[in-house]
C-alpha positions in Angstrom: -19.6 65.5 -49.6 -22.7 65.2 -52.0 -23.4 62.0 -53.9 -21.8 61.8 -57.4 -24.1 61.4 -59.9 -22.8 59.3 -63.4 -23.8 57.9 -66.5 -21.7 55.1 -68.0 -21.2 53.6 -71.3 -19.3 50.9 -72.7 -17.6 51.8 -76.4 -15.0 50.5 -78.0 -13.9 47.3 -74.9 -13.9 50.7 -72.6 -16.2 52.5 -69.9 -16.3 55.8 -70.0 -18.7 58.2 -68.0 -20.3 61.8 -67.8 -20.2 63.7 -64.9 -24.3 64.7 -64.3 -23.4 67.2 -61.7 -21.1 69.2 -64.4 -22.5 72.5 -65.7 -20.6 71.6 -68.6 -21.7 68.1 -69.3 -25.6 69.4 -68.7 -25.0 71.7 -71.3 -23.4 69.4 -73.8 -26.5 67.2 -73.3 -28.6 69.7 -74.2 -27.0 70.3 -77.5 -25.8 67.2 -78.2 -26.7 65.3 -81.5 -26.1 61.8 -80.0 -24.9 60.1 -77.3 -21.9 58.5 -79.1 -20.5 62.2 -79.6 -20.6 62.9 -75.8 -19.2 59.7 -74.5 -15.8 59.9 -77.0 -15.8 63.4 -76.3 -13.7 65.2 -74.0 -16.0 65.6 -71.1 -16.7 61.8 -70.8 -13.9 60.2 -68.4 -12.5 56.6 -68.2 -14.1 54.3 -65.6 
């Protein structure tokens, strides 16, 4: 198994994180206005 690779933020009283590894999350970065919009989105997970 390869080593998970995670960002984590704390919004709201809740951690939520992006999965590095995911095509999709890489992608979102690139696009992304700021980081706020990724972490509520859907692609950001609980912690």
């Amino acid at each position: 198994m390869g080593r998970e690779q995670k960002v984590r933020s704390e919004r709201c009283g809740k951690l939520r994180q992006l999965d590095l590894k995911s095509v999709k999350v890489r992608k979102a970065i690139a696009v992304a206005k700021d980081a706020a919009t990724l972490f509520s989105g859907t692609l950001a997970k609980d912690y």
